[in-house]
C-alpha positions in Angstrom: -23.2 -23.1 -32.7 -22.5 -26.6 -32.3 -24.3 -29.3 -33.8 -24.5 -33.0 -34.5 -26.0 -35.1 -37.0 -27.1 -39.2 -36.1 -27.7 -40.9 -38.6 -27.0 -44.0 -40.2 -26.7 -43.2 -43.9 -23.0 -42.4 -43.7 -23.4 -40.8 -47.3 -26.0 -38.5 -45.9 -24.4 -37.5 -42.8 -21.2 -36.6 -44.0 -23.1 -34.4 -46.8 -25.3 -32.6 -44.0 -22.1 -31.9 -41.9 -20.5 -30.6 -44.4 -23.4 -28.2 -45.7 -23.1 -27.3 -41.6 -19.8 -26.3 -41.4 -19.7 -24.6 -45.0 -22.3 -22.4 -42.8 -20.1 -21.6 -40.3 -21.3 -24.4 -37.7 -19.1 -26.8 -35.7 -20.5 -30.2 -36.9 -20.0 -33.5 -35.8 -21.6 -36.8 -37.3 -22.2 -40.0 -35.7 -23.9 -43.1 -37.2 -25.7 -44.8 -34.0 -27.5 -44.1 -31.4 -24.4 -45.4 -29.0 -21.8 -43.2 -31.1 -23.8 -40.3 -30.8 -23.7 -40.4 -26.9 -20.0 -40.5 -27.0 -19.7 -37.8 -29.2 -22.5 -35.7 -27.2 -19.9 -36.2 -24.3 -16.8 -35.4 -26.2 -18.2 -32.4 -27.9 -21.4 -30.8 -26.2 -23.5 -29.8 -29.1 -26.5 -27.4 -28.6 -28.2 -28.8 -31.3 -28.8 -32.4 -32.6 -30.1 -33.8 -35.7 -31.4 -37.4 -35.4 -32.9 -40.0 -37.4 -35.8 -41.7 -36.4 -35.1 -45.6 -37.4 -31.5 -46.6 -36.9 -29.6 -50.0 -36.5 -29.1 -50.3 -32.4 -31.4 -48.1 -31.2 -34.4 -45.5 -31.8 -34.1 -41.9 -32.6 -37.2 -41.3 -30.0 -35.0 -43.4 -27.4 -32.0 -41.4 -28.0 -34.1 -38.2 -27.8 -34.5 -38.7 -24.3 -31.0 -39.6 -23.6 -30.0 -36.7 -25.0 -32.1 -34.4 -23.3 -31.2 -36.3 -20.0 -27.5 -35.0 -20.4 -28.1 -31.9 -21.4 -31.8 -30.4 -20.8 -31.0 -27.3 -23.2 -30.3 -29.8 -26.2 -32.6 -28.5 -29.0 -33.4 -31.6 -31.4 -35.1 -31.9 -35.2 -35.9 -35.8 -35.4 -35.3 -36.2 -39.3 -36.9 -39.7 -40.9 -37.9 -41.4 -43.8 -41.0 -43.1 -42.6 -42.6 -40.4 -40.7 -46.4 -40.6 -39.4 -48.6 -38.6 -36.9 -47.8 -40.9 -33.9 -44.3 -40.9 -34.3 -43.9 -36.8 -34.7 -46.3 -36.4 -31.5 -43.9 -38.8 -29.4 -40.6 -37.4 -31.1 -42.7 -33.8 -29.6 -43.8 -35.3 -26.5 -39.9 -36.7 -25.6 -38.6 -32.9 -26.0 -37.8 -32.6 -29.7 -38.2 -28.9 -31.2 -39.6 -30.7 -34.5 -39.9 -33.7 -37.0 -39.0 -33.4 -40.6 -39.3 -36.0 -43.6 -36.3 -36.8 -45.5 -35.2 -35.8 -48.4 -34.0 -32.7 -46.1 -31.5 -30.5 -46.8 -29.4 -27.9 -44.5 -31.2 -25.1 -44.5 -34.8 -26.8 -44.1 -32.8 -28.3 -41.2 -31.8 -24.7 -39.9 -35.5 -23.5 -40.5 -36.6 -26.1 -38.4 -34.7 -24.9 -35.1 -35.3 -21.5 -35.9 -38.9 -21.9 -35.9 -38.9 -24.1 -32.7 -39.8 -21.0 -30.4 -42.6 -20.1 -32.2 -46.4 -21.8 -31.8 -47.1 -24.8 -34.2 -49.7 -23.3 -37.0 -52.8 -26.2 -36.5 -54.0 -26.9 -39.7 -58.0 -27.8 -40.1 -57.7 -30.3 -42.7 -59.0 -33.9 -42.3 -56.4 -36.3 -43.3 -57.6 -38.5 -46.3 -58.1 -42.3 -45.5 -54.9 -43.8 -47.5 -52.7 -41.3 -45.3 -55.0 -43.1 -42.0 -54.2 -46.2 -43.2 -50.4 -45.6 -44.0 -50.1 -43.8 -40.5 -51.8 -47.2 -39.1 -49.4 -49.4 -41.0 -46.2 -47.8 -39.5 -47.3 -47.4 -36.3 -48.2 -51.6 -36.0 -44.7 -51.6 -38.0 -43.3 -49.6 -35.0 -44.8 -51.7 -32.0 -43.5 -54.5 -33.9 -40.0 -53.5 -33.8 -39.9 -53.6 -37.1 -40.7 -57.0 -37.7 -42.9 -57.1 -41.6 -43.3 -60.6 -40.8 -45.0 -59.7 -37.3 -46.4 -56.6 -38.6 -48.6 -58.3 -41.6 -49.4 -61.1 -39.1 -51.0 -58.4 -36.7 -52.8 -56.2 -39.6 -54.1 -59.7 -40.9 -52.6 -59.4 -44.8 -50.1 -60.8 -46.6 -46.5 -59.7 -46.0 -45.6 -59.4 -49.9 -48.7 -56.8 -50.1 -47.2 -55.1 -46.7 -43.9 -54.5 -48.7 -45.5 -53.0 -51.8 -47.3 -50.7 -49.3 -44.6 -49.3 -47.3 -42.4 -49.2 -50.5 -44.5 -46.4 -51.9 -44.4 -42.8 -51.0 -46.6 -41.7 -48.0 -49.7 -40.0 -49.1 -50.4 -36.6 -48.7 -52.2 -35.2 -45.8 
């Protein structure tokens, strides 16, 4: 199996790769979206791990691109600030699944064995501070990551926007 991990926290890539290859997996790391591209070309990986929010470029952008050279590509979208919308688009642009960080290998692993098998659809409402978190992120997102622009949009201050998206996302 070969495998690649994009992400921009250089301490946490070069910790997942390593867990990889101590498993017997060619790994490769990269630590931007353009990077990765090259190194997709260089090494053809069957696998790819990639972070959602990156310096120069979306993990949901590079998704695409790297299903686009190679169709078969399976992908596990890995991020930080994760939220219904983004894991349905991450889903909807070909990725096998979306995981929150802190991950670790073998959660990673789980996640592209399970890929052939059907979703489990839980019933459960989601509870209104997990709405409203899922809300924030996604203005945050069609803002380009602009907090400035972001609490402009969501009419509140921007020192109460950074207290909320430095906290935890609530539960489901």
């Amino acid at each position: 199996m070969r495998m690649m991990v994009v992400d921009d926290d250089r301490t946490f890539r070069e910790r997942l790769v390593s867990a990889l290859e101590a498993r017997d997996i060619k790994a490769w790391g990269a630590g931007s979206p353009e990077e990765a591209k090259e190194v997709a070309l260089r090494t053809e990986p069957s696998r790819a791990v990639v972070d959602l929010r990156m310096p120069g470029g979306s993990g949901l952008d590079l998704v695409s691109d790297l299903l686009e050279m190679e169709p078969e590509m399976e992908i596990v979208v890995l991020t930080g600030y994760g939220s219904i919308a983004t894991a349905l688009e991450a889903t909807r642009r070909g990725a096998v699944d979306y995981l929150m960080k802190p991950a670790d290998a073998d959660q990673i692993l789980g996640a592209f064995e399970k890929s052939g098998e059907k979703p489990a659809v839980k019933g459960t409402v989601p509870s209104l501070a997990r709405v409203e978190w899922e809300h924030i992120q996604r203005i945050l997102t069609d803002c380009g990551g602009n907090i400035s622009q972001t609490a402009r949009v969501l009419k509140i201050h921007r020192r109460s926007l950074q207290r909320n998206l430095s906290k935890y996302p609530p539960e489901p």
